[in-house]
N, C-alpha and C positions, 0 to 999 in steps of 0.2 A: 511434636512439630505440627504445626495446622497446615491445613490443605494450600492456603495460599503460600506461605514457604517453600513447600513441597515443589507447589508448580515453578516457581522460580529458580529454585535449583537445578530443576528441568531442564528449563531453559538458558539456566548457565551452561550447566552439561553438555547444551547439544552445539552452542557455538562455542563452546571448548574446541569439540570436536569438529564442527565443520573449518576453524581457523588451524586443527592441527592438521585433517587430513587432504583438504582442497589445495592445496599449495604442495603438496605430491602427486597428482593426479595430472592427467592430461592437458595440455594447452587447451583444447575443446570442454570439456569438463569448467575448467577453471573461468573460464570467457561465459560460458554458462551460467555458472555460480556468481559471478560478478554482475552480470547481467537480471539473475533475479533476485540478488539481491538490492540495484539501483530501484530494480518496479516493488519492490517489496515496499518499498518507502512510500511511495501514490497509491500503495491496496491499502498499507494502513493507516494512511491519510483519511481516506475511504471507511474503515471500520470508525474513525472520529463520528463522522458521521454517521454511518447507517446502523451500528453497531451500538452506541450509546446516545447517539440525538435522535436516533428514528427516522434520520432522511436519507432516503435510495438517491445518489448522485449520478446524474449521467453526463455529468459535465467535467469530471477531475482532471483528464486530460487535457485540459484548458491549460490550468497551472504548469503540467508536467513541460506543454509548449511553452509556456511563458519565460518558462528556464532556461528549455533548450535551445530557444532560437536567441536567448540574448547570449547563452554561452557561444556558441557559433559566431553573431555577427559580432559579438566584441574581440573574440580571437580572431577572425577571417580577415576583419576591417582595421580594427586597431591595436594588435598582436595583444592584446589586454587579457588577462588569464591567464598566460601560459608558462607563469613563473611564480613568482612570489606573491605575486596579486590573485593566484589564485583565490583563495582565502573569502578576497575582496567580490570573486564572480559569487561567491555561494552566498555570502550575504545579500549581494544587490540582486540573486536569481529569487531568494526568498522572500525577499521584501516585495518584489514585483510582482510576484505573484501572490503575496499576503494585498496586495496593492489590487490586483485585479478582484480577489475574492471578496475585497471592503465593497467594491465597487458592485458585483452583480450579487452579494448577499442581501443588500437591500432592494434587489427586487426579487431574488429568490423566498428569502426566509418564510417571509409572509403568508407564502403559501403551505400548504400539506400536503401528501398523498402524492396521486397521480401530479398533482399540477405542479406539486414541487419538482418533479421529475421533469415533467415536460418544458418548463423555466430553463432548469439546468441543461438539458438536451439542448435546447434554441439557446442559450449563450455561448454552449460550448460550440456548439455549430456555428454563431458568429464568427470565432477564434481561427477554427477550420480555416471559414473562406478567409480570414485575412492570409495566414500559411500559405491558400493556397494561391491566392489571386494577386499578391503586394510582390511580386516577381521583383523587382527593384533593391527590397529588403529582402526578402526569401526566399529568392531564388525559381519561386514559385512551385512546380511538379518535382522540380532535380532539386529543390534542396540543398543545402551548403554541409557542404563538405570541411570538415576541420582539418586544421595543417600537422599538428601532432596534439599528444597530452602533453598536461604542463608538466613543468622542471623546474622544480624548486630544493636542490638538495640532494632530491634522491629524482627519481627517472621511471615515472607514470608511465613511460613506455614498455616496461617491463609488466608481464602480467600477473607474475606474483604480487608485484609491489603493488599494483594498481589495485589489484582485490584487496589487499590489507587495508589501503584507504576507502573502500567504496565498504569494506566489512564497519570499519572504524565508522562512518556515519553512520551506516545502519544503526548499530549497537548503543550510538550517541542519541540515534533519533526513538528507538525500540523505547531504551530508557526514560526520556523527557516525556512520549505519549504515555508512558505506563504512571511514571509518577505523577501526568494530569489526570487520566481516569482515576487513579486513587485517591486524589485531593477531592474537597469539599464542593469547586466546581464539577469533577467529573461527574460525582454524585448526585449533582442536582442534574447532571444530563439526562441521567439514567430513570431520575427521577420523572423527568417531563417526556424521555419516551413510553413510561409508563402510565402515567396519569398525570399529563399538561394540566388540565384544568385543576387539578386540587393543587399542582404546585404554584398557580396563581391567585389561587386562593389563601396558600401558606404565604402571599407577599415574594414569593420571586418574578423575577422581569425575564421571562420564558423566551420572549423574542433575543434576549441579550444576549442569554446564553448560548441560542443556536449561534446567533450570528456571531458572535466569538468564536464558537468551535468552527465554523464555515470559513474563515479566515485563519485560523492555525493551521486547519485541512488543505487551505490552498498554499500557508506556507512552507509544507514539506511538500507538496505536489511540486514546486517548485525546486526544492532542494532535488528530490526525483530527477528530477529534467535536467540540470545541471550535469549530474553525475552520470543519466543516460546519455547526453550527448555525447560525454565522450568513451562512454563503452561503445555506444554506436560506430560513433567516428562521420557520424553523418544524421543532419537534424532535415525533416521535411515533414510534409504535410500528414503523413502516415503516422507522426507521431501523435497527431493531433483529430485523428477522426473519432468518428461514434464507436468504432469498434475498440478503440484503445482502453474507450470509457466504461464499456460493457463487457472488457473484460477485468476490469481492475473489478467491476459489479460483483462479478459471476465469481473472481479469486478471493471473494471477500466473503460470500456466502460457500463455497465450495471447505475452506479453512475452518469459517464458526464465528460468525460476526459477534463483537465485541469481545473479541479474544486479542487483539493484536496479532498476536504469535500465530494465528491461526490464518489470518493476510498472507503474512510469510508463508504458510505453508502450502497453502494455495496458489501463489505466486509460481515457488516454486515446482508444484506438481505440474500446471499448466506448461511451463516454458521446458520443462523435463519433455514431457510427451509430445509437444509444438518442435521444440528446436532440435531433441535427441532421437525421437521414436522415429520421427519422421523420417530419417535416418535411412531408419533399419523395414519399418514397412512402409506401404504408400497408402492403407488404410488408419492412418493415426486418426484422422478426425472422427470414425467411430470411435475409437475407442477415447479420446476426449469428450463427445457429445456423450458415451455412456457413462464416465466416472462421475458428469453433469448430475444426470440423470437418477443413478443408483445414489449420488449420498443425498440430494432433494428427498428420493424417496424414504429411502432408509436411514437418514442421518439430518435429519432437518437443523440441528445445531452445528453441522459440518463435521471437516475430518476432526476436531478438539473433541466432538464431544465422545466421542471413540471408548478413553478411560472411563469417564463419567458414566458410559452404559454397561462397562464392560463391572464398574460396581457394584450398581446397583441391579444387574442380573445378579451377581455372588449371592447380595443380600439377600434378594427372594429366592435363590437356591438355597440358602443357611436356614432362614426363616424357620422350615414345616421341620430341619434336622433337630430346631432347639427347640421344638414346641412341644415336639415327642420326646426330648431329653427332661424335659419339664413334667410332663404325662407322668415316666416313668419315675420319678422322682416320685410324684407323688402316689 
């Protein structure tokens, strides 16, 4: 069985088991899991990007707004969503925000490095002040508030049920990013975060690809937003600042950029020690600023590359054992 198999089996395994045992666990627990599983979807949006195109986004949260606030004002103003047209919100939340991403990738892409950064930062911060200042539409600082989840059949008010559905995208969205990085496009991503100029050399259209990926990236940031509104239960300008963006950043290098799974898993470490620990001590943010810190230092591929180091110590432990089993042979 090759490595790549292996890993995937992995990762069937483990949302085997998060869909067996999260839905006997605590209402708190479960609302948690639900929760990072909706932002799991905007970090690995985020690894599209910084993971196999090479650009650090501080703007994702744009999208994740774009969703949010149209899921709110179409339910709040025109009871739209909250039934059978669900369906219909998650589509037009992703198109809109695939819609916003067309629109600021051409003046993002362009750029490289720092400025691609700083592009992204200043659009998304555009986005911000609308949230925050368009009072009319949103509400402005208080934000709008959602009437309930939809009801379509079954009853999104329930918290079991509701995680099944917010598991069910994940697992839908997990699969369609993985089969893009493994197609012949992902490839050339990875190709041009590693060496753009010869893969324009080789005749690809290097700006395409980014800005492709830059727009797939906004349209699950979208989807994101959707699904957070109404884990939330309330869309406002918080969902939309620099800190949102910086942290989908930081869950995306903390996991193991271009791993997908590894978004996930940083998602979920961060909102464990944010929403749980916090809890139990009143020093959480040490101990989040240190888990920062130690896998930067010690883990520069994140928490994925964990296995990978934990082999390749083996092998240079085995090494000096076969070299003397060889010695002695001879």
């Amino acid at each position: 069985m090759t490595r790549a198999r292996c890993k995937v089996l992995i990762v069937i395994a483990a949302l085997a088991a998060i869909a067996l045992v999260v839905p006997h666990s605590t209402s708190f627990l479960i609302l948690l899991a639900t929760r990072a599983l909706a932002f799991s979807i905007l970090v690995m949006s985020l690894d599209l990007l910084l993971g196999f195109a090479g650009l650090a986004s501080l703007g994702q949260a744009a999208y994740l707004g774009v969703g949010a606030y149209l899921t709110a004002i179409l339910a709040t103003r025109y009871q739209f969503g909250l039934g059978y047209d669900f369906g219909l919100v998650v589509a037009l939340g992703m198109f809109m925000s695939a819609a916003l991403a067309a629109v600021f990738g051409l003046l993002a892409v362009r750029a490289t490095g720092v400025y691609f950064l700083m592009i992204t930062l200043a659009l998304g911060q555009c986005v911000w002040g609308l949230a925050y200042r368009w009072n009319s539409l949103t509400g402005g600082d208080n934000g709008i508030n959602l009437p309930h989840r939809p009801q379509f059949g079954i009853d999104l008010a329930n918290e079991v049920t509701f995680f099944y559905v917010v598991f069910g995208f994940f697992v839908v969205s997990l699969s369609i990013m993985y089969t893009l990085v493994r197609s012949p496009f992902g490839r050339s991503l990875v190709g041009i975060r590693e060496r753009e100029p010869r893969m324009k050399i080789l005749g690809y259209n290097t700006w395409l690809h980014k800005y492709l990926a830059f727009i797939i990236a906004g349209a699950f940031g979208g989807l994101s937003g959707v699904l957070w509104a109404h884990t939330a239960g309330i869309v406002s300008p918080e969902n939309v600042v620099l800190t949102t963006s910086v942290d989908a950043l930081l869950m995306t290098v903390l996991g193991g950029p271009g791993t997908l799974v590894g978004g996930a898993i940083g998602a979920a470490v961060v909102l464990f020690i944010r929403e749980y620990l916090s809890t139990l001590v009143h020093w959480w943010q040490y101990v989040l600023g240190g888990v920062y810190i130690l896998v930067i230092l010690y883990l520069p591929g994140g928490l994925m590359s964990i296995p990978e180091r934990i082999r390749r110590r083996a092998a240079r432990a085995e090494a000096p054992a076969a070299q003397s089993l060889a010695a002695a042979k001879l």
